[in-house]
N, C-alpha and C positions, 0 to 999 in steps of 0.2 A: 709199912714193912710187916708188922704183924697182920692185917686183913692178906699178904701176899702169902706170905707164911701158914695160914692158915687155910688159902685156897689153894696151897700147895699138897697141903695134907689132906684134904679131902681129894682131890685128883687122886693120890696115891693112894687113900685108902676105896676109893670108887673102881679103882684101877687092877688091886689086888682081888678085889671081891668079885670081879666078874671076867677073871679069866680063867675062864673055866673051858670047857670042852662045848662049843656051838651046839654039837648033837644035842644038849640036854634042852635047847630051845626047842626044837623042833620036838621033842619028847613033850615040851609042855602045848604047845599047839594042838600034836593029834590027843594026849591025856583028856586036855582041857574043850573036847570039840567044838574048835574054834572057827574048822572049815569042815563043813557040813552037804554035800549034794550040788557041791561049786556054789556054796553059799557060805561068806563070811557072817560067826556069830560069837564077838570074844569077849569073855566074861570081863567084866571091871569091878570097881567098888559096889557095895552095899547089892549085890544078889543080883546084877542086871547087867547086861549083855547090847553091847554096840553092834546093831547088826548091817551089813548094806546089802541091799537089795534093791530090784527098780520094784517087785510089787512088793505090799504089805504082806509083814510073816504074821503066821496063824499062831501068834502068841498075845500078850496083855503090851499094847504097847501104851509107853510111859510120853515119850514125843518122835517126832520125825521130822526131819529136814529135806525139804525133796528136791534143794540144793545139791545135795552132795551125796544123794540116796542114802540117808542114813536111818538109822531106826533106835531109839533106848527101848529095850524090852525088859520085864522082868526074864529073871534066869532061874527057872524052877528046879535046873542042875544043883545051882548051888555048888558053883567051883571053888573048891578052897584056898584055890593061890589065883585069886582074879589079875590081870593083865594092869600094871600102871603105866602112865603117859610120862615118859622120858623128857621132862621140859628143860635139860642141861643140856651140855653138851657131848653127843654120843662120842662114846671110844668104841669105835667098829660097828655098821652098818650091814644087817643081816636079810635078807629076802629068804624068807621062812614059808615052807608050807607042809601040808603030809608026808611030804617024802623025801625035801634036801631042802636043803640051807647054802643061799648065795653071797659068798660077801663081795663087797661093793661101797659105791658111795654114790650119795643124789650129785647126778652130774646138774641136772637145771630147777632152781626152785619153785614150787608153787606159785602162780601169779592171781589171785584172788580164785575168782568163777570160770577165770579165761582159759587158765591154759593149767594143768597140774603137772607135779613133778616125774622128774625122768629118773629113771637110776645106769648108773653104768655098764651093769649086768644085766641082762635078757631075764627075767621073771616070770615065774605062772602066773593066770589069777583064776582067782582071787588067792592072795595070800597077804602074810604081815611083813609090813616091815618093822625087825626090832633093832635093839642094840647090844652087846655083848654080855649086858644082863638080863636078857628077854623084856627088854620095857619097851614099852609101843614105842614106834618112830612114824610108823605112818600105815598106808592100808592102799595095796598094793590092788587096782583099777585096771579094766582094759582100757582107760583112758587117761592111764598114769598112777601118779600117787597122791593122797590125799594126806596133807601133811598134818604133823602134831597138834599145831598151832590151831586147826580148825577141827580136830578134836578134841580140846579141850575144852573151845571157846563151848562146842557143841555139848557136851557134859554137863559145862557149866551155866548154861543159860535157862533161862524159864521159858523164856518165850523165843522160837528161834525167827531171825530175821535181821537181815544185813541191812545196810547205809551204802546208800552212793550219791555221787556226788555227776551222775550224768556223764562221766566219760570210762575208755576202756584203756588199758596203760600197758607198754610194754616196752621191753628194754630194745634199747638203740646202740649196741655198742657198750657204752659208759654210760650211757644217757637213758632217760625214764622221758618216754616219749607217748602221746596222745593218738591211739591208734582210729580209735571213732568217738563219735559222742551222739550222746541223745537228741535226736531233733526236734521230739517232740515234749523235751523238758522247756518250761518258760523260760526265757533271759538265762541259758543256759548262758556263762561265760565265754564258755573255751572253746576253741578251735582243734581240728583236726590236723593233727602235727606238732601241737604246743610241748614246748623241750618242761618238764616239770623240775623245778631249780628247788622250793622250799614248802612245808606243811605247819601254816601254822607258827611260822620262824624258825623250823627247824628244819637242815640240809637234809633230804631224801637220800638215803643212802642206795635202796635199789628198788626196782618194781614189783618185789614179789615184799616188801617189807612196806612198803606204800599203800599197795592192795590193802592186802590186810588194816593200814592204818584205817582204810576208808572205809572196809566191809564193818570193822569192828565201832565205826564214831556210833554216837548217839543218832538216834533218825531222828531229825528237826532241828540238832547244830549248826550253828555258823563258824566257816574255816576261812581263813585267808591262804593263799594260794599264790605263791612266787613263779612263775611262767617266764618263759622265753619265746617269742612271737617272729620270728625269723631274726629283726634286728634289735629289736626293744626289748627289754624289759619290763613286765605287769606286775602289779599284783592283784589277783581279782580274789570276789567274794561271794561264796556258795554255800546255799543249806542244804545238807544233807538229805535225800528225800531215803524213803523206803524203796531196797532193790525188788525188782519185778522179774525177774529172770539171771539163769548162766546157770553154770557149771553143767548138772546132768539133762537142767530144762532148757527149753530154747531161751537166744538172747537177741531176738530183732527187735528190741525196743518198744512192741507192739503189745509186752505182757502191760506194759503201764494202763493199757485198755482194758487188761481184763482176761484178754487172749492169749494164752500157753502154746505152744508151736514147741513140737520135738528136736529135735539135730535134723532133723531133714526138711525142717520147715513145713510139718502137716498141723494143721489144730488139733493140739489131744484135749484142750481145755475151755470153756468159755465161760467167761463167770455172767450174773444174771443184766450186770451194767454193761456188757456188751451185747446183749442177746438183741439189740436194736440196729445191727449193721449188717444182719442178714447171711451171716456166717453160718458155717455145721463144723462139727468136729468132724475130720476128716478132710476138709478142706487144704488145699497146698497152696500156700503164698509165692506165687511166683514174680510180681511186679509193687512194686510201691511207688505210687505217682506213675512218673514216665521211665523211671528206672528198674530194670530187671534185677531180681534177685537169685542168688545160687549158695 
């Protein structure tokens, strides 16, 4: 009773403090120049600035994720009310940029690399998404949104790099369903179609809460994995390898080579262990085996 009581009073006091006039976000957006030449660059903690880009900005950068185009830069601005990440639960959902402010709500959540979130409302971009106290909510993509959760993970890591577990997962309705998988992972488990029932002993609650479970494991854990196979019931067991692609990079399964491929399937990458298969960058993967690719 008293823990209820208590997170009663912070609601309310979270509640009172930040009902304020929206205008004053977007005041702190163009103050704090946070959108820059259609380029997102918002100050955080300790003098340094999250920026996304696809190329490298012409500043000191600290690390970069080319997952998710992101960038930690120092901030030689030095903005005095840096931007924090909202890790509660938002009271009012804002699409912010230079010149208005949309409220809304994420109609579909982030699902790891695969697919990012949607909002209700039509948005510029680049712009932020905050919440009724101007704290980051997410960061607003021509290819969606990029939620909290993998800004903070980004913030907070040394070294950045995701876990997976060889397949891509996506909602079915109710259901957390096995949309591909890696063919070219060893004794990969799982099939194409598997209904994903438990993680570990624990019910899956949805696919974008899943992702994340997988993107975030340690790379070289062993998970157990409750499956639904059309009429049976599994439980199979997978070590998490190091992810090789998705989000802003290509995701044909063929980065595990070495090989980077764009959204359109051209080589922008090839590292030195694959330079033996007689590729160029620039190259378009059109067929794998005897199957066409699009």
């Amino acid at each position: 009773m008293l823990r209820l009581l208590l997170a009663l009073n912070l609601f309310l006091l979270n509640l009172l403090a930040c009902n304020g006039d929206f205008e004053s976000c977007r005041s702190k957006v163009v103050d704090s120049e946070s959108i820059v030449n259609q380029t997102l660059q918002i100050p955080v903690q300790n003098n340094q600035r999250i920026v996304f880009s696809k190329t490298a900005p012409n500043m000191k950068i600290i690390k970069h994720d080319p997952y998710l185009s992101l960038y930690l830069v120092e901030d030689t601005k030095k903005f005095k009310y840096p931007f924090r990440i909202n890790m509660n639960y938002a009271m009012g959902t804002l699409g912010v940029d230079n010149h208005r402010v949309v409220e809304g709500k994420i109609l579909k959540k982030q699902i790891g690399l695969e697919s990012f979130a949607t909002f209700s409302e039509k948005l510029s971009t680049p712009s932020l998404l905050l919440n009724s106290c101007c704290a980051l909510e997410g960061i607003v993509t021509e290819r969606g949104i990029i939620e909290k959760e993998y800004i903070d993970r980004f913030l907070k890591a040394k070294i950045i790099s995701y876990a997976d577990f060889g397949i891509r997962v996506k909602a079915v309705g109710s259901l957390i369903a096995i949309g591909s998988i890696n063919p070219f992972m060893e004794n990969n488990p799982f099939m194409k179609d598997d209904i994903i029932l438990e993680l570990d002993g624990k019910k899956v609650k949805n696919a974008s809460k899943l992702a994340r479970d997988i993107l975030f494991s340690e790379i070289g854990s062993m998970h157990n994995v409750k499956i639904k196979r059309g009429d049976k019931t599994l439980v199979v067991t997978v070590k998490s390898q190091k992810r090789a692609g998705g989000g802003f990079m290509g995701d044909s399964f063929l980065e595990y080579f070495g090989i980077s491929f764009d959204k359109n399937l051209v080589i922008m990458k090839i590292e030195k262990s694959a330079e033996s298969y007689g590729l160029k960058v620039g190259d378009k993967l059109i067929q794998i085996g005897t199957k066409s690719v699009k």
